[in-house]
C-alpha positions as CSV (number, residue, x, y, z in Angstrom):
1,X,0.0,0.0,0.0
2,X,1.6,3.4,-0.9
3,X,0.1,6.7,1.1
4,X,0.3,10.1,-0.3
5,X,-1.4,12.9,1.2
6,X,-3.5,14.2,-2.0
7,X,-4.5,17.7,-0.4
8,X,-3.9,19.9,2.4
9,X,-7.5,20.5,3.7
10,X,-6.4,23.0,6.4
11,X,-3.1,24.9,6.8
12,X,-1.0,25.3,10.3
13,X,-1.6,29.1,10.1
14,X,-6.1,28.8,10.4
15,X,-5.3,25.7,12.5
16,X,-3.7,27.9,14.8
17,X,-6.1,30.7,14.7
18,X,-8.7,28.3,15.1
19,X,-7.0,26.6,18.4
20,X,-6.7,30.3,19.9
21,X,-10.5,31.5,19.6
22,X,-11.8,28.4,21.2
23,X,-9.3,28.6,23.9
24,X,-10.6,32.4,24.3
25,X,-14.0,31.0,24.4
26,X,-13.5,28.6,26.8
27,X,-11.6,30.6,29.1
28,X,-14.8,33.1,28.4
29,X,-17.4,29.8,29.7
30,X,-15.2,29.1,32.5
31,X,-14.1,32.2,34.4
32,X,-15.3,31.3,37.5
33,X,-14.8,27.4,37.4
34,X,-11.6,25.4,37.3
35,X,-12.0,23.4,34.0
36,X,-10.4,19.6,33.5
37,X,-9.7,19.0,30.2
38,X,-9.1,15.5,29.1
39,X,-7.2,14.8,26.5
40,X,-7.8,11.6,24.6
41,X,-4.4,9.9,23.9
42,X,-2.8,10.5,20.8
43,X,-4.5,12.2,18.2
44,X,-5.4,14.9,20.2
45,X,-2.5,15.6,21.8
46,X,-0.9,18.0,19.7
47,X,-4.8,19.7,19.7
48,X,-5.0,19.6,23.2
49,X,-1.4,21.4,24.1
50,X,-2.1,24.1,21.9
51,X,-5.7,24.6,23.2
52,X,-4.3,25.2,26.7
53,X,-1.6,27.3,26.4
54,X,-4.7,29.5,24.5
55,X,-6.9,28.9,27.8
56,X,-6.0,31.8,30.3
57,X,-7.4,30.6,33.0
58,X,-6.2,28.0,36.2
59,X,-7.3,24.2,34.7
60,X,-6.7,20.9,35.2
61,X,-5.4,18.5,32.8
62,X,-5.8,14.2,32.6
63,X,-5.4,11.9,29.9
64,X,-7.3,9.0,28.6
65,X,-6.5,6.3,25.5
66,X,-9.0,4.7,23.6
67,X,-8.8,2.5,20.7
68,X,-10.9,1.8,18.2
69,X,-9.5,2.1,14.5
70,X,-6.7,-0.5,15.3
71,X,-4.2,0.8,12.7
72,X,-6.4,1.2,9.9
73,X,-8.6,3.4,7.8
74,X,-12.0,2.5,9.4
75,X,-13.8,2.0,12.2
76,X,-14.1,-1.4,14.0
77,X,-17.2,-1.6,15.5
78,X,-15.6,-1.5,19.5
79,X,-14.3,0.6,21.3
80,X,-11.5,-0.7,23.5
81,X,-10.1,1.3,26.8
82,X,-6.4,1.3,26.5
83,X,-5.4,4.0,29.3
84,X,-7.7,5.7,31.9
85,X,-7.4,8.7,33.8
86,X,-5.3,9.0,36.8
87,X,-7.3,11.3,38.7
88,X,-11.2,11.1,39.7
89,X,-13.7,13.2,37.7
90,X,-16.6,13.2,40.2
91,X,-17.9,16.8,41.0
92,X,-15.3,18.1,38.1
93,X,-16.5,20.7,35.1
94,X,-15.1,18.2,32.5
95,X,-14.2,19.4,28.8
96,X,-13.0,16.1,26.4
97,X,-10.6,17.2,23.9
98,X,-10.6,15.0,20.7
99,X,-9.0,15.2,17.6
100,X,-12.0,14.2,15.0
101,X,-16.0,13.2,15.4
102,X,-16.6,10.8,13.2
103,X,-19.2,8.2,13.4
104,X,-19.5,9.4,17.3
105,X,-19.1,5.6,18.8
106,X,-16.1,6.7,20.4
107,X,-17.3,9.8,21.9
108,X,-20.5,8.1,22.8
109,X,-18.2,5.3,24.8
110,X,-16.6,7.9,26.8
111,X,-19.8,10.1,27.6
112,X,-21.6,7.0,29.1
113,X,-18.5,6.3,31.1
114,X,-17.6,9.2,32.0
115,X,-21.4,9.7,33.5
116,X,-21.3,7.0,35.7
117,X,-18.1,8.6,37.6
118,X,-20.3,11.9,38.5
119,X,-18.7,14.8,37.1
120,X,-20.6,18.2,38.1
121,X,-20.7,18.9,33.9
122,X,-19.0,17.6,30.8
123,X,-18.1,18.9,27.6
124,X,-16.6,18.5,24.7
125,X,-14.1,20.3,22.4
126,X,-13.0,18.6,19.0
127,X,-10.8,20.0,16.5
128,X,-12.9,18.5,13.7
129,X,-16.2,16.7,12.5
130,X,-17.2,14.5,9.8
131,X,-21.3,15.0,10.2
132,X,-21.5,13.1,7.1
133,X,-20.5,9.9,9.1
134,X,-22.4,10.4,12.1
135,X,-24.4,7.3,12.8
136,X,-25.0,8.4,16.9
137,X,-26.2,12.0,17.4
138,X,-23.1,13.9,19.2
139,X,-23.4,17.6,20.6
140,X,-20.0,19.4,20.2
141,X,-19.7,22.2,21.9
142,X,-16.4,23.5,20.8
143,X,-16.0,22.9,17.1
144,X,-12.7,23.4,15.6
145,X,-13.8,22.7,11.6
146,X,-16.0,21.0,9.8
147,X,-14.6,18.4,7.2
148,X,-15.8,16.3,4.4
149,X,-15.5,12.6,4.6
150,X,-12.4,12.1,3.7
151,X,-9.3,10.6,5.5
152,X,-7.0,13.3,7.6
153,X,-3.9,13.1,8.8
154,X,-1.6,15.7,10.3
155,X,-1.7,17.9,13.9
156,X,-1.5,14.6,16.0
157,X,-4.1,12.9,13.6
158,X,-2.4,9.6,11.9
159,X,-2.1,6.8,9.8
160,X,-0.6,3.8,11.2
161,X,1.2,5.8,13.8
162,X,2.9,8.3,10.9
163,X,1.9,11.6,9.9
164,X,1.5,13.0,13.4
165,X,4.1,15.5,13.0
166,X,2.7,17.0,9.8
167,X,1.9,20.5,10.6
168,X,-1.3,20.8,8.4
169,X,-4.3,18.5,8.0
170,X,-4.4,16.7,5.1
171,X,-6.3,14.2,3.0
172,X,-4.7,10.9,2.9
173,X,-5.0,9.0,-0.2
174,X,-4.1,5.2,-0.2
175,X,-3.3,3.3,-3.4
176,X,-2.3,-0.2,-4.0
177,X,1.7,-0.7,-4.5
């Protein structure tokens, strides 16, 4: 299989800009709280290190690995918990940072488990959504961009563990060798 990314679909520079008004925006929602924003290991770790150095206000941060594309292109049906949080969310004003929404399985996972642990609120901030893929109804309440169904890779997003470090988003094409 030979990869190519066919298109850059969003530059570092609106990435960027992007990143800094929802940080603004949160800080804006949160004034008087102390937010804990959950990053969910890896894709959105690049995301969610940018998004807090744009959040000026005191937070919390915690970490959480799911798995549920197991090295490929497409989803697999489950959702498997690789890494949970090291701290307890219960009576917490919790944001999830993800990198992508896409058919919202993952996301819907985490909400219901999440829930069960008693957090005073939670929220969610993603850098980007595919609504064309959406087969479970997911509320985002910080939206990066909006993206066609496509395959992205770049800022923390991947393929197979590569591409993390590409500084744009990009559509990934895949072709047979």
């Amino acid at each position: 299989m030979k990869e190519k990314i066919e298109k850059i679909l969003l530059k570092d520079v609106e990435i960027k800009k992007r990143v800094k008004e929802l940080g603004e925006e949160i800080s804006k929602d949160y004034k008087n709280t102390l937010p804990h924003l959950i990053c969910i290991l890896k894709g959105a770790s690049i995301f969610h290190s940018d998004l807090i150095r744009n959040i000026t206000i005191p937070l919390t941060i915690d970490y959480l690995s799911v798995s549920s594309y197991n090295g490929g292109t497409q989803y697999t049906g489950r959702v498997h918990l690789v890494k949970d949080l090291d701290n307890p969310i219960k009576g917490r004003d919790v944001i999830i940072v993800e990198d992508i929404i896409d058919t919202g399985h993952t996301i819907d996972y985490l909400f219901k488990l999440f829930d069960l642990r008693k957090p005073k609120s939670i929220k969610l901030c993603s850098l980007l959504s595919k609504p064309s893929r959406r087969e479970i109804d997911v509320k985002i309440d910080y939206l990066g961009f909006e993206i066609p169904d496509a395959f992205v890779v770049g800022y923390g997003l991947d393929y197979d563990e590569r591409y993390r470090n590409f500084p744009n988003i990009g559509i990934l094409s895949l072709e047979e060798d």
